[in-house]
C-alpha positions as CSV (number, residue, x, y, z in Angstrom):
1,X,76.6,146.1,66.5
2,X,74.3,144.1,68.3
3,X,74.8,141.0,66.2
4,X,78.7,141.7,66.8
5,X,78.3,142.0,70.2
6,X,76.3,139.1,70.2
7,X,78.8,136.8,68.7
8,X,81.7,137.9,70.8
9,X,79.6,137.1,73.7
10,X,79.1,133.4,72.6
11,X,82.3,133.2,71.7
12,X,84.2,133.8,75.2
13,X,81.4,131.8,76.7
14,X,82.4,128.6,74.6
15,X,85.9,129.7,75.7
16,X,84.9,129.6,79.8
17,X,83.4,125.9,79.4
18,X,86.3,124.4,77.3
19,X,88.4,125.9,80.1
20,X,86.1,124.5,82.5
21,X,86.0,120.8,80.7
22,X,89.6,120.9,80.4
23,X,91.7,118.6,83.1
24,X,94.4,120.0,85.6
25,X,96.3,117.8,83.6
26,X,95.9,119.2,80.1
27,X,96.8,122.6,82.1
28,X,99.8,121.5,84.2
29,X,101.4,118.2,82.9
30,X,101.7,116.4,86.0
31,X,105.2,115.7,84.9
32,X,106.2,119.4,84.4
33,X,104.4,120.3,87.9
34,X,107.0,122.7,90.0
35,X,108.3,122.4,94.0
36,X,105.8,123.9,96.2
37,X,107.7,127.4,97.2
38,X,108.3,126.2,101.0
39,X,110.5,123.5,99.9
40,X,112.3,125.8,97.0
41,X,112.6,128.3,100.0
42,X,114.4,125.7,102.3
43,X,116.6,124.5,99.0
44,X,117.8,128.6,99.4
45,X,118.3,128.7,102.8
46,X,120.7,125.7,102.2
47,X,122.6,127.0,99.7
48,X,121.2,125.0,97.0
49,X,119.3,125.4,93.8
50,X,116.5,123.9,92.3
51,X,118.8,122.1,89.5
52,X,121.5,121.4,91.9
53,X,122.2,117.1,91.8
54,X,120.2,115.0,93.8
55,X,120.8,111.7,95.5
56,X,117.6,109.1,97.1
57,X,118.1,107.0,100.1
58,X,115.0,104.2,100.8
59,X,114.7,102.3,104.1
60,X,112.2,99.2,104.3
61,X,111.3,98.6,107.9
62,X,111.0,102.7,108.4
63,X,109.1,102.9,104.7
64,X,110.9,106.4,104.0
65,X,112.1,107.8,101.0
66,X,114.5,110.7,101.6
67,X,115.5,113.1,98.8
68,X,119.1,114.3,99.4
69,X,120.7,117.8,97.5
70,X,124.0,119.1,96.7
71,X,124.7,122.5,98.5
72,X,127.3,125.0,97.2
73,X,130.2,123.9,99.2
74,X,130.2,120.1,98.0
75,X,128.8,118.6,100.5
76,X,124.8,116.9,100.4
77,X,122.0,117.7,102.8
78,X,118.8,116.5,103.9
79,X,115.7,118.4,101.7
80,X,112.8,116.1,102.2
81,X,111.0,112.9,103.7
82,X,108.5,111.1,101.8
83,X,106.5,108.2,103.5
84,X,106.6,104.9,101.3
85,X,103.3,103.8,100.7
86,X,103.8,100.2,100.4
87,X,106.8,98.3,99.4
88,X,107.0,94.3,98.5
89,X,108.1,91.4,100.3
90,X,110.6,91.5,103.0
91,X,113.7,92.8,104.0
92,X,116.7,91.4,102.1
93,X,117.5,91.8,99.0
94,X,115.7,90.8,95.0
95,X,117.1,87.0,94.3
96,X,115.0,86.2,91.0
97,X,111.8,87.5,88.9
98,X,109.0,86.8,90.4
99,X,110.0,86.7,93.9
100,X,108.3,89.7,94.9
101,X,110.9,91.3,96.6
102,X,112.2,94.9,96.3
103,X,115.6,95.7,95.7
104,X,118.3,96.2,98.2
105,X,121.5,97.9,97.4
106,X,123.4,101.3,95.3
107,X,121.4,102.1,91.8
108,X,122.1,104.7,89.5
109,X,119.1,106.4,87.6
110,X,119.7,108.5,84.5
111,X,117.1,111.0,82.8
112,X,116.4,107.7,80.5
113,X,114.7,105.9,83.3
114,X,112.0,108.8,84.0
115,X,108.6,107.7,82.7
116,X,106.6,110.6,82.4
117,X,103.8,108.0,81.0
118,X,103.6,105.6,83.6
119,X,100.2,104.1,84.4
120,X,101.2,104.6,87.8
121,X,101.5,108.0,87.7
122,X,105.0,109.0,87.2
123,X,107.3,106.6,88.0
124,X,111.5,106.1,87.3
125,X,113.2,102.5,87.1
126,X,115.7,102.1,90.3
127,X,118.0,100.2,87.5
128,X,117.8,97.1,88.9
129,X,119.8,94.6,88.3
130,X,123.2,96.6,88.6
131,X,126.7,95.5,88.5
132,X,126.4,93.4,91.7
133,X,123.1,91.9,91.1
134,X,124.3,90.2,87.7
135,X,127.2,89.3,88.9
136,X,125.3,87.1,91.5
137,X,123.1,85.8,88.6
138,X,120.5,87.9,90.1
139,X,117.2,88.5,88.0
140,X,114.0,91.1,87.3
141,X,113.2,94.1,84.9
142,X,110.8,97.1,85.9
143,X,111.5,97.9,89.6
144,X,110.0,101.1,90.0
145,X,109.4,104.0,92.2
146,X,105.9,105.3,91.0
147,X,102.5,106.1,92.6
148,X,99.6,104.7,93.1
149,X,100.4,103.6,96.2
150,X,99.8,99.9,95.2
151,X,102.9,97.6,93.6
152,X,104.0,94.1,93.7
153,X,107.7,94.3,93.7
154,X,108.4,98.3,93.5
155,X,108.4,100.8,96.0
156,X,105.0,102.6,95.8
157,X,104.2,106.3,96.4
158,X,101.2,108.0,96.9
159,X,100.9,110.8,93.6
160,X,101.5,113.6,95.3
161,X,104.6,112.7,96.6
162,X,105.8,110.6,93.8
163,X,105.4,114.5,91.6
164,X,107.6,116.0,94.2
165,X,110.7,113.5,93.9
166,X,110.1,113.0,90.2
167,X,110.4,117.3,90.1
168,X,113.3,116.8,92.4
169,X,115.1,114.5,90.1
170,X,113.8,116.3,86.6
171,X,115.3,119.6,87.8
172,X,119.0,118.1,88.6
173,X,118.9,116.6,85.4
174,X,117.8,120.0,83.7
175,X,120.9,121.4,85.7
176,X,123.4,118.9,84.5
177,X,123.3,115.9,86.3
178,X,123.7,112.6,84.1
179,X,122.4,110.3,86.9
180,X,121.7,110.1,90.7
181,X,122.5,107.7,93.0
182,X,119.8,105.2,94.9
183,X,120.6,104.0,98.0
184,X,118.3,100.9,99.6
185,X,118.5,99.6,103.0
186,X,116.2,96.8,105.1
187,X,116.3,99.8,107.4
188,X,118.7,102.5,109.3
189,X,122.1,101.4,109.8
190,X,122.8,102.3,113.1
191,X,124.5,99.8,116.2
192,X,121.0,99.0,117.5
193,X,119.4,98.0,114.3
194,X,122.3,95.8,113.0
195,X,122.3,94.3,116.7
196,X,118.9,93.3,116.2
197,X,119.3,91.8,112.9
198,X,122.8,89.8,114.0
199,X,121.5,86.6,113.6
200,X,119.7,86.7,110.4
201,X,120.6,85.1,107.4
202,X,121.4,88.6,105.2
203,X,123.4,90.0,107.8
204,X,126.4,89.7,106.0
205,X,125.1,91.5,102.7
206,X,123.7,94.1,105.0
207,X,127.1,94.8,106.4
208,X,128.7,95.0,103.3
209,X,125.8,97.6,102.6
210,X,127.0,99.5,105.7
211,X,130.6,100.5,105.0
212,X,128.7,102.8,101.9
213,X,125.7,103.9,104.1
214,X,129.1,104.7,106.7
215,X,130.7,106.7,104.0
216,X,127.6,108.7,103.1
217,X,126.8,109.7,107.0
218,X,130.6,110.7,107.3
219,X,131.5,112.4,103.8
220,X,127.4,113.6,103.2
221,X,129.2,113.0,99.4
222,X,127.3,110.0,97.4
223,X,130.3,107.4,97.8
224,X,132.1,105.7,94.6
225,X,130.6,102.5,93.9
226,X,132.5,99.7,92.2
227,X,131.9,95.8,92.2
228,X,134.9,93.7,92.3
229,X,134.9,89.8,93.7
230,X,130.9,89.8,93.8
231,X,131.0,92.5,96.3
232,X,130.6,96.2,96.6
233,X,133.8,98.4,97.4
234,X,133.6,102.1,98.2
235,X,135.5,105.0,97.3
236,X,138.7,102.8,96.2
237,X,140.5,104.2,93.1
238,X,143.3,102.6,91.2
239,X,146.4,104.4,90.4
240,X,146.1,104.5,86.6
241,X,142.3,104.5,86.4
242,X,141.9,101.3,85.5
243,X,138.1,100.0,85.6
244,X,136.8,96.8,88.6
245,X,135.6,93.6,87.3
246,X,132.5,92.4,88.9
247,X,133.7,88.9,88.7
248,X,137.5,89.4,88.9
249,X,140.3,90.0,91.7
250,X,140.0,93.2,93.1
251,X,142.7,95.4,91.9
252,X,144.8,97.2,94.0
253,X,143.2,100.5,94.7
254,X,143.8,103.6,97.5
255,X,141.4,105.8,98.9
256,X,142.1,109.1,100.6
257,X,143.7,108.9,103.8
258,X,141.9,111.6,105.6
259,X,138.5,109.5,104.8
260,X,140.0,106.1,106.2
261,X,140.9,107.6,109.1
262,X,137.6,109.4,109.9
263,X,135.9,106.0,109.3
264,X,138.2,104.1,112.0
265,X,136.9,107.0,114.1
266,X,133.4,106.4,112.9
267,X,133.6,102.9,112.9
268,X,134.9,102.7,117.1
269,X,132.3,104.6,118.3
270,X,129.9,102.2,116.2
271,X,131.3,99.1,117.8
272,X,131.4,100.2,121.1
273,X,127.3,101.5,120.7
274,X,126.9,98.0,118.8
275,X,128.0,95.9,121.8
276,X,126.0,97.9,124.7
277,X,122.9,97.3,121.8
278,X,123.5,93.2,122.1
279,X,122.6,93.0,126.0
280,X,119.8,95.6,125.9
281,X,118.0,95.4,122.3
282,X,114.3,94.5,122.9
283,X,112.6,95.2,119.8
284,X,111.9,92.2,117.5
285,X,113.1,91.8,114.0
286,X,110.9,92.0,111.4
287,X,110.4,89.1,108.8
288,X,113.2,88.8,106.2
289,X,114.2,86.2,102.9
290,X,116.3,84.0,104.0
291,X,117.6,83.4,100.1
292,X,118.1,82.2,96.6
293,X,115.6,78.6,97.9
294,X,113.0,80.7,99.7
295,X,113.0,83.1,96.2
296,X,112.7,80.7,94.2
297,X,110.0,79.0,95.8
298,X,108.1,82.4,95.5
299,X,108.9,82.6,92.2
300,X,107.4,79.7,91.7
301,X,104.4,80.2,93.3
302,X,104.1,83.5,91.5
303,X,104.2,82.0,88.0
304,X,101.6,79.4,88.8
305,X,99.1,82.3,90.4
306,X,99.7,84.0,86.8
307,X,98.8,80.9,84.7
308,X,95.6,80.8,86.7
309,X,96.7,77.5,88.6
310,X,94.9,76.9,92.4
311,X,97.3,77.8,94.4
312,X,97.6,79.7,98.6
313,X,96.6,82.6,99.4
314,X,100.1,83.8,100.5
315,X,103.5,82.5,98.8
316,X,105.6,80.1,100.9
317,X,108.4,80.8,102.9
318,X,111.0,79.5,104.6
319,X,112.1,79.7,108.7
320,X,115.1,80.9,110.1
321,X,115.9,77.5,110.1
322,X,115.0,76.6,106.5
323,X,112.2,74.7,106.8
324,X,109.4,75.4,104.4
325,X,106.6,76.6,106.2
326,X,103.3,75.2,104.7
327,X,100.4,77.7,103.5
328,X,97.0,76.9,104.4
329,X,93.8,76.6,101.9
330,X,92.5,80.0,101.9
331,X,88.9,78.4,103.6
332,X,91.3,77.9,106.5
333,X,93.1,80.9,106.5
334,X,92.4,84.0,109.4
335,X,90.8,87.1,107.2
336,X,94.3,89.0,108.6
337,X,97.4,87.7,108.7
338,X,100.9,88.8,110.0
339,X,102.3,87.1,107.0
340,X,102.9,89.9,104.4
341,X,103.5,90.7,101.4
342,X,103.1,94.2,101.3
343,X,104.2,96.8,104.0
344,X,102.2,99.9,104.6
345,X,104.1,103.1,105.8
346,X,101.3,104.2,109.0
347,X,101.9,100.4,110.3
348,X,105.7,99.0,111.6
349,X,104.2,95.0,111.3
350,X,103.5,93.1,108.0
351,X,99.9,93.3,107.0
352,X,97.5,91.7,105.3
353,X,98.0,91.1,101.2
354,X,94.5,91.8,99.4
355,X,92.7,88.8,98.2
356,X,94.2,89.1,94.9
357,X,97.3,90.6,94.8
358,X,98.8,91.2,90.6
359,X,101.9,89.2,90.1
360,X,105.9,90.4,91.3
361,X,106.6,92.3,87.8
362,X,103.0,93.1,86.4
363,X,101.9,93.6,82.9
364,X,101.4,97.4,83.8
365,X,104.9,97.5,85.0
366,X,106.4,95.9,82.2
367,X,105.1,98.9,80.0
368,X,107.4,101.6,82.2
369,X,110.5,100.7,80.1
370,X,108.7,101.5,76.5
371,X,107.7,105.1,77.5
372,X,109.0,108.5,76.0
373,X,111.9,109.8,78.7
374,X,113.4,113.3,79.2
375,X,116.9,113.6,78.1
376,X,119.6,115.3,80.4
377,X,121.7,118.2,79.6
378,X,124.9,116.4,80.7
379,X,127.6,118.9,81.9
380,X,131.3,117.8,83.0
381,X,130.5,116.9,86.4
382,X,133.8,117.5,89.5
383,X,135.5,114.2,89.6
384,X,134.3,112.4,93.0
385,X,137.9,111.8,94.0
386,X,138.3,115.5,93.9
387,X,135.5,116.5,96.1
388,X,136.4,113.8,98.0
389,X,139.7,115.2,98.5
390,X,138.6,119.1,98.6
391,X,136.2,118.1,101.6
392,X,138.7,116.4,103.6
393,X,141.5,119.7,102.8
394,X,143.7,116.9,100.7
C-alpha cells in the first residue's frame, strides 16, 4: 500500500513540473487565444456577435488601427482602437519593392492570408498589390500586419494587440465571412486634414481615396470596390453585372440614388468646412513620397544596403520640389534625426531609424506567405447592393 501510495505520489508530482515547464503557448496557442470578456460584452451591447464580419481601417499620421463589426441591422460600428506601433516610410502610397513604404489604399484579406506561424507573432498579408496597384505597374509581396512592433515596410503591432485583431478577424471567418475589407489612409479624411495636405504631390490619389473613406462614414457599410481606368470607383454597378477592367473604359454603371444624394449632402458640408480650413490651418504636414523617382531611388538604395555595399545612413529623398536631397556620411550625421523611416505611435514627428534598420521586405517577411492558414467556412454572404439598398429604404 505504501509502495502504491508511493508511486502515485511521484507520479502527480512529475505531472505538476511538466505542467509547470510547459509554455502558455503549448496551453493556449496564441493563435486560438479568445476576446477578453469586456470587449465580447461591448460586441453584445452592440448587437453583434463574436463571428459577426469584420472590416480594418489604418491611418498613418494618427498610427491607429481600428477594428470595425457588423451589427444585426446591417450597418458596421466602431469595436476597438489599436495603437500602430511603428509603420514604414511616409505617407503616400507603395510605388516599387524596396521602397520602404506601406501601402495606401482598399485590400481584401481572406482566411488564406492569416499566418498563424509568423515569426512576428501572428501576422495577415494586407494583399498588397490589388487591382489598382498592378494596374499602375506597382510592386512588393509580404506587406503585413504582425507584431513585434518592429517592420520595414509593414504595419507593426505590439503582440498583444496584434492577438486581439487576429481573434477579431479568425472569428468572422469561423462565422462565414470569406474576406474583410482593409482600408489605408496617410491619415483622417476630414476638411482640415485634406486642407493641410493641398499642395502635396499625392493629393490627388488621396482624394480619390476619399470619395470611399466618404461612403464608409455615410453608409457605415464597407463600400463596393472596383478599378476601372487606373482608378478606384465606389459602389457603381452595371446593369447586367458585367465585371470593370482595371485598364479599360469604365462601363456605364448606376449606384443607388438615395446614397448619391446623401453624398452631395455630405459632400457640401465638407466643402464649405474645407474652405474655412485653408485660411486657418496651422498644423504642418508631415513628410510624404513625392513618387515613382523618389521610390525608386529608395529602392535602390535598399538593394545596395542588402548586398552589403557602403552606402547612407538614411535612404535619399526627394523635396517638394524634386530635387534630390543629399545624405550625409553617417560620421557627419546628428545621433537623431527628423528624417524617418519608421513612425512610432506615442510620437506625431518622424523619428530616428536604428543604426541598422533590415531591408523594405525582409527575409523574415518573405517566410509569411509559406505558412499553414486557417480555412473559412464561406456562407452565401447578402449582396452589397442589397444592403445598400435595404439601408437607404430602396
Amino acid at each position: 500500500m505504501n509502495l502504491r501510495l508511493a508511486h502515485v505520489t511521484l507520479l502527480a508530482a512529475a505531472t505538476m513540473l511538466a505542467g509547470c515547464n510547459a509554455s502558455l503557448e503549448d496551453i493556449a496557442p496564441k493563435a486560438e487565444r479568445q476576446l477578453p470578456a469586456k470587449i465580447v460584452q461591448t460586441m453584445k451591447a452592440k448587437g453583434m456577435t463574436t463571428t459577426s464580419p469584420i472590416m480594418v481601417r489604418l491611418f498613418k499620421e494618427e498610427a491607429v488601427l481600428e477594428v470595425w463589426k457588423q451589427k444585426d441591422n446591417g450597418r458596421y460600428d466602431l469595436v476597438q482602437t489599436y495603437e500602430i506601433c511603428k509603420w514604414s516610410g511616409k505617407l503616400g502610397p507603395k510605388f516599387t519593392e524596396g521602397d520602404r513604404q506601406a501601402p495606401e489604399g482598399f485590400y481584401t484579406v481572406a482566411s488564406h492570408q492569416m499566418n498563424p506561424n509568423s515569426s512576428y507573432h501572428l501576422s495577415f498579408n494586407i494583399g498588397f498589390p490589388n487591382v489598382y496597384d498592378r494596374a499602375h505597374g506597382r510592386s512588393g509581396q509580404h506587406l503585413m500586419v504582425h507584431g513585434g512592433c518592429s517592420s520595414s515596410g509593414c504595419y507593426s503591432m505590439t503582440d498583444e494587440s496584434v492577438e486581439q485583431i487576429y481573434a477579431f478577424a479568425r472569428d468572422a471567418f469561423k462565422g462565414g465571412q470569406q474576406a474583410f475589407q482593409l482600408q489605408a489612409f496617410p491619415f483622417r479624411m476630414t476638411a482640415q486634414n485634406m486642407a493641410r495636405y493641398k499642395s502635396d504631390p499625392n493629393y490627388e490619389f488621396w482624394t480619390m481615396l476619399k470619395e470611399g473613406y466618404d461612403h464608409f462614414e455615410i453608409t457605415k457599410v464597407p463600400p463596393k470596390v472596383d478599378v476601372c481606368e487606373r482608378r478606384y470607383v465606389f459602389n457603381q454597378f452595371t446593369a447586367d453585372g458585367s465585371a470593370f477592367s482595371p485598364t479599360g473604359a469604365c462601363p456605364a454603371a448606376t449606384q443607388p440614388e438615395a446614397l448619391q444624394t446623401a453624398y452631395k449632402t455630405y459632400q457640401t458640408t465638407f466643402d464649405a468646412a474645407f474652405t474655412s480650413a485653408l485660411s486657418t490651418s496651422t498644423s504642418k504636414p508631415a513628410a510624404s513620397i513625392t513618387g515613382v523617382k523618389e521610390a525608386t531611388l529608395v529602392a535602390d538604395w535598399s538593394r545596395k544596403r542588402a548586398r552589403g555595399e557602403r552606402v547612407s545612413q538614411e535612404p535619399p529623398n526627394f523635396e517638394q520640389s524634386g530635387i534630390m536631397v543629399s545624405t550625409r556620411p553617417p560620421s557627419e550625421r546628428p545621433a537623431v534625426t527628423t528624417a524617418s523611416i519608421t513612425r512610432s505611435a506615442p510620437q506625431s514627428a518622424p523619428v530616428a531609424a536604428p543604426a541598422a534598420p533590415p531591408p523594405a521586405e525582409t527575409a523574415a517577411e518573405a517566410v509569411e506567405a509559406a505558412a499553414p492558414v486557417v480555412a473559412a467556412q464561406p456562407t452565401e454572404q447578402p449582396s452589397r447592393l442589397g444592403r445598400l439598398m435595404s439601408l437607404f429604404g430602396n
